[in-house]
N, C-alpha and C positions, 0 to 999 in steps of 0.2 A: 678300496674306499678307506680313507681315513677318518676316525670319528673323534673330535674332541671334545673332554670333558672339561666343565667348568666346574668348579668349587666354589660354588656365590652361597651357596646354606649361610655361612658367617655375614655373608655381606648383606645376606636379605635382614636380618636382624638387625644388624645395626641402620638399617637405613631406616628400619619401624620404629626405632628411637627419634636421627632425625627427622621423620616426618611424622611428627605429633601432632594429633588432633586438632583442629583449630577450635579456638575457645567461644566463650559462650555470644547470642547472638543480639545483635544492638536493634536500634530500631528500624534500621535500613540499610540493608548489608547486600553486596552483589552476589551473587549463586554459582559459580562457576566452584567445580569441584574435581581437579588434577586427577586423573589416575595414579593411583599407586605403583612406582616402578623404581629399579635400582639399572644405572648404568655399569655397565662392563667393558672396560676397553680391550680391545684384538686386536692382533696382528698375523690375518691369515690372508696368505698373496698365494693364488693359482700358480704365480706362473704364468710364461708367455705360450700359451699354442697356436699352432698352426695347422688346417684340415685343410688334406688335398683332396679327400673322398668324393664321391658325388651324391652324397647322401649328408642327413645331421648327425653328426656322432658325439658321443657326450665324451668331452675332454678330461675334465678333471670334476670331483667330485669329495663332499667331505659332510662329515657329520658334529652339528654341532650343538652339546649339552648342557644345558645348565637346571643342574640339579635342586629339587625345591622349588623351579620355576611355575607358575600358573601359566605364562605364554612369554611368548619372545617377540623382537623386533628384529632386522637389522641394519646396518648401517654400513655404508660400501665407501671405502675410498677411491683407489683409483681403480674406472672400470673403463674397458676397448671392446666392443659389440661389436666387430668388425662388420658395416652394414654394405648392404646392395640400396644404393641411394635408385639408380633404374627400376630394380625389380622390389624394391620400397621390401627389406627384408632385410633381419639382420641375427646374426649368434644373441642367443639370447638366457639368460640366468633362469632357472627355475627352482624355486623355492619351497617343500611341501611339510608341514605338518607330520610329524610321528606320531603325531596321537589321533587325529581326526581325517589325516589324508588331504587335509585342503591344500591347494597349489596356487601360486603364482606364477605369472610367469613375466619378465624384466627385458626389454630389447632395448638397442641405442637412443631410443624414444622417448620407451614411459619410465626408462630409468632415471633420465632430467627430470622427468610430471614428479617423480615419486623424489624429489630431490635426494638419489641418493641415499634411498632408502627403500623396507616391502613395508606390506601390510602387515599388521597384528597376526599371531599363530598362536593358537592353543596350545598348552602345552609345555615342556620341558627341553625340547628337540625336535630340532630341524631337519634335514639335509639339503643341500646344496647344489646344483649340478649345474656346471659350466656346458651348452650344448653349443659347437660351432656348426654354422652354415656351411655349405659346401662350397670351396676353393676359399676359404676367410684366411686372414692372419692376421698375427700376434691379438689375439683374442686374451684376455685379461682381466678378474675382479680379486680386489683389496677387500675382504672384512676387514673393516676398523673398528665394528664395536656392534653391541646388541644392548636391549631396554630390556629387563625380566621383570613380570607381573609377580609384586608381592601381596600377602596377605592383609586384607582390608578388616579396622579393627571398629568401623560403623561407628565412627566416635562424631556428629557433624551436628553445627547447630540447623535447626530448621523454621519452617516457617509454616507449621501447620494452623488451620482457621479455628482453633476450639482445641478440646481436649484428646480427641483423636484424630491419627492420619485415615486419610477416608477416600485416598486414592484409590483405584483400579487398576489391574492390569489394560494394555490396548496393545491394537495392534494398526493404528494408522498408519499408511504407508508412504506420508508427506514430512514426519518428521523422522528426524536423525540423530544421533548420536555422537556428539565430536568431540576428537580424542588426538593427544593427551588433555587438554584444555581440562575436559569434562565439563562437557556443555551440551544443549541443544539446538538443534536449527530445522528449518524448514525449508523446504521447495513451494517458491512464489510463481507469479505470474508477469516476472518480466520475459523479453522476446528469448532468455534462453533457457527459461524455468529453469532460474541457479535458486543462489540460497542466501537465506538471511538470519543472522544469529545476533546476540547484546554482543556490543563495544566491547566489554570487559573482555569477553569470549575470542578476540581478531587477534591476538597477541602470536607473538612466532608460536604458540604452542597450540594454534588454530591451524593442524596439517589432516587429519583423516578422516571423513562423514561415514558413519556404517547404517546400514538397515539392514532391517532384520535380526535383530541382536538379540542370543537367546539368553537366557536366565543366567545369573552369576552361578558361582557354587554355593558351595553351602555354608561357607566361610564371608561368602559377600565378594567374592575376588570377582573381577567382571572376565564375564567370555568372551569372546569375538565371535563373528559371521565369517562366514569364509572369506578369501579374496575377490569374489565375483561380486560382495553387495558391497566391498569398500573404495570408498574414491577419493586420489591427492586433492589436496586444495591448492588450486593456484595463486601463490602467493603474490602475483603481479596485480590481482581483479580484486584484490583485498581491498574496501572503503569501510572505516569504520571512527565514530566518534564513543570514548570512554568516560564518561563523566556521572554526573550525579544523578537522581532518579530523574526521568523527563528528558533526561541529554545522554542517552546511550544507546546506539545501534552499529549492526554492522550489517555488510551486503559485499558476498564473496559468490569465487565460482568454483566449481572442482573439472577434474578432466575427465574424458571417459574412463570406462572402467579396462583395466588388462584382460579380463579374462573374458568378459562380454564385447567388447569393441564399444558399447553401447552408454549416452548418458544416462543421469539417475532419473534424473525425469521419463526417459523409454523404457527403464525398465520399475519403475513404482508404481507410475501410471497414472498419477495424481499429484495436483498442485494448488494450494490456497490461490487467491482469490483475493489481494490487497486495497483495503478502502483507502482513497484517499485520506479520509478522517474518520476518527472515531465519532459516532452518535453521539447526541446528548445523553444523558441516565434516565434511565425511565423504566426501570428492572429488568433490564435483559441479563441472560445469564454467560458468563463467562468461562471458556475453558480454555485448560491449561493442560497439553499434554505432552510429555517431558521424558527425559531422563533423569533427573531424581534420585538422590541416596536418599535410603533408607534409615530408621532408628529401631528403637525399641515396638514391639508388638506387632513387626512388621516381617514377613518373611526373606532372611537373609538374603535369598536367592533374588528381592525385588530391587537389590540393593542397582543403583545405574542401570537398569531397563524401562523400557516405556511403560508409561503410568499416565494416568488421566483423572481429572476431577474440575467439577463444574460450581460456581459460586455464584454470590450476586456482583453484578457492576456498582460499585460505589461512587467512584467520582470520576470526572476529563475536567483536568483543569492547565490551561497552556498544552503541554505535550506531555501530560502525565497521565497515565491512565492507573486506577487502582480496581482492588477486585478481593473478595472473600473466596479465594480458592487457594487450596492448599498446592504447596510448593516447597523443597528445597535444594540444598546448593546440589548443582548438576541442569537445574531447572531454565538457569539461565539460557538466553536464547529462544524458549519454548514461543508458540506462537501464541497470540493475546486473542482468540476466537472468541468473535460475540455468535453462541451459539444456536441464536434466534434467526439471525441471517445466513450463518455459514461464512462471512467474511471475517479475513485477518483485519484487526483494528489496531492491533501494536505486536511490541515483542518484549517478552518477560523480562526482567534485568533485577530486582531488588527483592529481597525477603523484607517481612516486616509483620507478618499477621502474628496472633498468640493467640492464649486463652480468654484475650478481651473480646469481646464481639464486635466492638468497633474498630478494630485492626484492620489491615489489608497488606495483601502485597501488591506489585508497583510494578511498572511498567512505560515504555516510552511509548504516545502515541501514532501512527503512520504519517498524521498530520507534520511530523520534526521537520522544518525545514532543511534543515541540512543532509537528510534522510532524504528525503523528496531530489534535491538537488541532485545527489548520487546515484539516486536511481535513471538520472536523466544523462548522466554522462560514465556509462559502466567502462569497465578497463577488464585486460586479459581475458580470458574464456567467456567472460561477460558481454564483451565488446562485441563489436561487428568485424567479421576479418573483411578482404579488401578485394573491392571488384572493378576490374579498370574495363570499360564496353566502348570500343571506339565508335566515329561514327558511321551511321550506319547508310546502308542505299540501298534501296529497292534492287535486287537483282544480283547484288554483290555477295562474295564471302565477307565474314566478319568474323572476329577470332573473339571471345572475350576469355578474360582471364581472371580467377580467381586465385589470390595470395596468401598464407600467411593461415592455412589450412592443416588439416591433419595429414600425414603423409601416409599414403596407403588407402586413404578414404572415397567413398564416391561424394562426388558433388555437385549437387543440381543448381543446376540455369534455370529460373523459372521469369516468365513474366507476364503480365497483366496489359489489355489494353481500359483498362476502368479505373488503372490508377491503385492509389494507397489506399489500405482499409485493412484488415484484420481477418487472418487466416490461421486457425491453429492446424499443424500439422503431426499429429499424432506419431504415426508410425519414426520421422524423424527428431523430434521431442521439440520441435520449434513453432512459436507462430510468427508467420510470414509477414511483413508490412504490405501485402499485396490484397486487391480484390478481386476474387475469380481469377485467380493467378492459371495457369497453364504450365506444361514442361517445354522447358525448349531442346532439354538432352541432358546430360551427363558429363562427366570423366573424371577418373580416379588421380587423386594429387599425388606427385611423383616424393621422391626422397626429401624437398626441399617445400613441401608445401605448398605445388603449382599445381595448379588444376588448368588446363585452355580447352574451350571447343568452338570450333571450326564449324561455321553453319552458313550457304546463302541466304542471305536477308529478301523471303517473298515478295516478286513483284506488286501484288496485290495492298501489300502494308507501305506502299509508298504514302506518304501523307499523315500515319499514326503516329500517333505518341505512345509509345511501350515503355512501362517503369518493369524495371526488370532490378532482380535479387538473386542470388546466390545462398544455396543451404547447405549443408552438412548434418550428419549426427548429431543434434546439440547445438549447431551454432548457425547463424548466419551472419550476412554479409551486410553493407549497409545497400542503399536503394539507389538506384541509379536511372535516372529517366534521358529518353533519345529522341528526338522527331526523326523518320525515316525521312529522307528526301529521296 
């Protein structure tokens, strides 16, 4: 095993110079708050291996330090997973934590989801470990470079309702923490329970959602969740508009997780609940629950962890929503909860309260058209993958086939003879377009994201009309209707 050390102590300094404070806060400013990180470029190449064995055996293996570090990232150039597209299996990178033990693990697959990069790791040092499949070759990963978590100096303007911050700790299990961005977002109620965050917030530096996010240190440097609560963002499913208070959202997806198989939605277990529009004002109370820096009088460690605080609703005017609840930058994205109903009515985007009482912070309301639109035409993991169901005869086989799927996955054929309606399906994080839907069978999608199954079509169902769907983990398919003849 070979272990290298990095020397960034000098580089973490100077990078605390270039990244100064930002200055004081105007009367309507966006919230999004960067994690503090210095890049490091690499050039560590495995090597080509090849494994005749009939078992996994870890090929090459290396240790890598950087000193002074609070966590690490990494960044992969060129990588060969040598995959079994048949048996949907491939050599695959494993990633682990020296300090807390947490693991990832990287195959021909989620190392595209992860563009090419892990998850966040506590910490100062990694290890690395190249594992080939059995009969693989020229198996191969490039470190190109790693992100080291520097020292956070809590310098941030803020946007609290009065003279004190009067947040809480929470522990809601709908929103998230997204990073580097350093923003907030939430799991909604469209058909794949994804996520919705502020415009500002969608920029290339909208890639990682974590739950579960424990306390910073004691310095304020933020921790990480292990790899099992963090999810890539798919940069394909990204819609988002960046503008002024009123004209700022976004509506994105992420992939399953590596270490669970599972989306975020299966494993949180909980998802807001989207109004159309926000209510008229009429004093309901508003909450804001966020990830949030921290200031003065505030416990370092609260510094980017989930925080919560509830205010009055002050105005809806066109698609602006404003509100006397405390917020600052990291807040952005948070969800706009009228907590009298329990529904999302926007999504946080602007600082603006102070020690005046007639201050507020700001918010776009769900009513945005252009917001609405997007929710009606989702893209990538958001979308619907693709179900082709020839047609069908009483008495015959029919083959249908689902496309464009996760490889390795089971996926259900479901259908309905009552037609479209609203089906939440729990255990697979999806609600269905179907009413009193039914199974009609399964099968697991091969290396290329095919799934088919082969069923004759009951004499009995001559004459119906079956709208039939397809599901996954996390996703479905769009709806497909058939008259049997």
């Amino acid at each position: 095993m070979h272990v290298r050390h990095l020397a960034v102590t000098s580089m973490l300094a100077g990078a605390l110079a270039v990244l100064a404070a930002p200055g004081a806060s105007s009367i309507a400013f966006g919230q999004a708050q960067p994690i503090r990180s210095k890049p490091v470029d690499l050039s560590i190449d495995s090597g080509v291996h090849n494994h005749s064995g009939s078992g996994r055996a870890v090929v090459w293996t290396e240790t890598i330090e950087a000193s002074g570090a609070g966590w690490v990232r990494l960044y992969f150039g060129e990588v060969e997973l040598d995959p079994d597209l048949t048996a949907v299996d491939s050599s695959v990178i494993r990633i682990m934590s020296l300090e807390d033990g947490a693991i990832q693990h990287l195959n021909a697959w989620t190392v595209r989801e992860w563009n090419h990069s892990s998850a966040y790791f506590n910490g100062s040092a990694v290890s690395v470990e190249l594992i080939a499949r059995p009969g693989s070759r020229a198996n191969r990963v490039v470190i190109s470079r790693i992100d080291v978590g520097i020292d956070d100096d809590l310098m941030y303007p803020e946007s609290i309702c009065g003279a004190t911050d009067d947040r809480m700790l929470s522990t809601d299990p709908r929103s998230a923490r997204a990073v580097p961005i350093g923003c907030s977002a939430w799991i909604f109620d469209d058909a794949h329970h994804q996520f919705i965050t502020a415009g500002h917030c969608s920029s290339s530096s909208l890639q990682t959602i974590q739950f579960n996010v424990p306390l910073s240190n004691g310095n304020g440097q933020i921790q990480h969740p292990g790899p099992e609560d963090q999810y890539s963002v798919d940069v394909s499913s990204k819609q988002s508009q960046s503008g002024s208070v009123g004209q700022d959202w976004g509506y994105f997806g992420v992939f399953r997780n590596t270490e669970t198989g599972l989306s975020a939605y299966q494993v949180q277990g909980e998802f807001h609940t989207l109004a159309a529009t926000p209510p008229p004002v009429n004093g309901q109370t508003i909450r804001i629950t966020g990830y949030g820096t921290t200031g003065g009088g505030v416990p370092r460690e609260w510094n980017q962890v989930q925080k919560t605080h509830t205010g009055e609703f002050r105005t809806f005017t066109g698609s602006t929503v404003r509100y006397h609840t405390d917020t600052s930058g990291g807040n952005s994205g948070s969800c706009v909860l009228n907590d009298d109903t329990g529904e999302a009515i926007g999504v946080h985007t602007h600082g603006g309260c102070s020690s005046d009482p007639n201050s507020s912070n700001q918010g776009t309301g769900s009513n945005h058209s252009g917001w609405q639109s997007a929710l009606t035409t989702p893209r990538g993991v958001c979308a619907p993958f693709g179900l082709t169901v020839p047609p069908l005869t009483a008495g015959q086989q029919a083959t249908l086939e689902a496309s464009g799927t996760s490889p390795g996955l089971t996926v259900y054929f479901i259908y309905s003879t009552q037609g479209t309606g609203e089906t939440l399906v729990r255990p697979l994080g999806v609600t269905l377009g179907l009413a009193d839907p039914s199974l009609g069978g399964s099968a697991v999608a091969d290396g290329g994201g095919i799934a088919r199954l082969t069923r004759v079509v009951p004499p009995a169902a001559r004459g119906r009309t079956l709208t039939i769907q397809a599901a996954e983990a996390g996703r479905t398919s769009q709806i497909v209707t058939r008259l049997v003849e």
